[in-house]
C-alpha positions in Angstrom: 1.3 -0.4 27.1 4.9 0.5 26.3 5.7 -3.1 26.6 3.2 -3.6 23.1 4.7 -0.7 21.8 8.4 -1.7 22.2 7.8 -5.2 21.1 6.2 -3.1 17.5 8.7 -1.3 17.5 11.3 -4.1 17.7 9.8 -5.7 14.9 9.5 -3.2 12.7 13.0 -1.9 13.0 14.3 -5.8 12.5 12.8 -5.7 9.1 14.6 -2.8 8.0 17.9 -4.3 9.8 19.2 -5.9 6.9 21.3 -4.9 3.9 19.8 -6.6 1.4 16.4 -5.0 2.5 17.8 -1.7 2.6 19.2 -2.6 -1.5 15.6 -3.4 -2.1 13.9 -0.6 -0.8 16.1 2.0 -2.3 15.5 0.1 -5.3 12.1 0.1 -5.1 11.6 3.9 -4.2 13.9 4.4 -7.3 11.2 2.6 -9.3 11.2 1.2 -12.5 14.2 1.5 -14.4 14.6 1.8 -18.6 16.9 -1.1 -18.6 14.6 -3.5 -16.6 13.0 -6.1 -18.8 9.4 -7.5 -17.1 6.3 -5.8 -18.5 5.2 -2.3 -17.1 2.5 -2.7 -14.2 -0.5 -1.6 -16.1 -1.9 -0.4 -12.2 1.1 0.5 -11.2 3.7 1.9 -14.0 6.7 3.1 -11.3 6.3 -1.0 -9.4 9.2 -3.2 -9.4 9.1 -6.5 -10.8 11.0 -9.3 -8.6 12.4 -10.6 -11.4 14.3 -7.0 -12.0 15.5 -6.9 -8.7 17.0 -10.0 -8.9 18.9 -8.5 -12.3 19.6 -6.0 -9.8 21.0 -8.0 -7.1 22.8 -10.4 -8.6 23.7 -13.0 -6.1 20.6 -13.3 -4.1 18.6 -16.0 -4.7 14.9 -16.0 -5.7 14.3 -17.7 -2.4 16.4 -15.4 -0.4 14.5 -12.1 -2.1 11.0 -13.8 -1.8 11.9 -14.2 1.8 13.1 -10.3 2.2 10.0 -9.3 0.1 7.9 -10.8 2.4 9.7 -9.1 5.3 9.0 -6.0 4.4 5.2 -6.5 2.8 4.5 -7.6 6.6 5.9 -4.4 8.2 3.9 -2.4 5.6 7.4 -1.0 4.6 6.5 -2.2 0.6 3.0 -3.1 -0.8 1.9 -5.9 -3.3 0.2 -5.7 -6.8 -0.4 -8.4 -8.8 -1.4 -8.3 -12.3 -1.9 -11.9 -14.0 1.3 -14.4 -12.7 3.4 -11.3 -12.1 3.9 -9.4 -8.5 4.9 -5.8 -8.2 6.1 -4.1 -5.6 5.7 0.0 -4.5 6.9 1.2 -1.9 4.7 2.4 1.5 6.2 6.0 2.2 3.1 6.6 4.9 4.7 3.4 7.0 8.4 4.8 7.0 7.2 8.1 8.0 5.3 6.1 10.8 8.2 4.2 12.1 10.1 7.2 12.1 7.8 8.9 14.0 7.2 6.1 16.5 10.7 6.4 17.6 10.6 10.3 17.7 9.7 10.0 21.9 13.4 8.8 22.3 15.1 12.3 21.6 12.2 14.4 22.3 
């Protein structure tokens, strides 16, 4: 059983292991900002557009922040709304809380 749980474990801290995803997810949990220039998420007013973030980030490519996107969707760190062509992004606070709990047995 721990051998299941490690290997989770693993893989969820590996999607939160890079910079870039760290910039995204504070950027996210910031929410939407006055100066960002897609439409407001009708379901969703606080979601991040990708096409902000890329504003944002400047020198990451639309590939390269699809890719870290996708990253964390899959963990469950960030969830998905889409509303016509356009994709928003909120972040999961429950799934943070989780992982951070999951590793609580190491200094207890």
């Amino acid at each position: 059983m721990r051998s299941h749980y490690e290997t989770e474990m693993a893989k969820a801290a590996k999607a939160l292991s890079d910079p870039i995803r760290m910039k995204i997810l504070v950027m996210i949990k910031m929410g939407r900002q006055p100066d960002f220039q897609s439409p407001v998420c009708t379901f969703e007013p606080a979601a991040v557009c990708p096409a902000d973030l890329q504003l944002k980030l400047g020198d990451v490519s639309p590939s390269k922040l699809s890719y870290h996107l996708k990253e964390l969707k899959d963990e469950g760190y960030i969830k998905e709304c889409r509303e016509g062509k356009r994709h928003y992004y909120s972040l999961q606070p429950e799934r943070l809380k989780q992982f951070t709990k999951d590793l609580s047995w190491l200094y207890e």
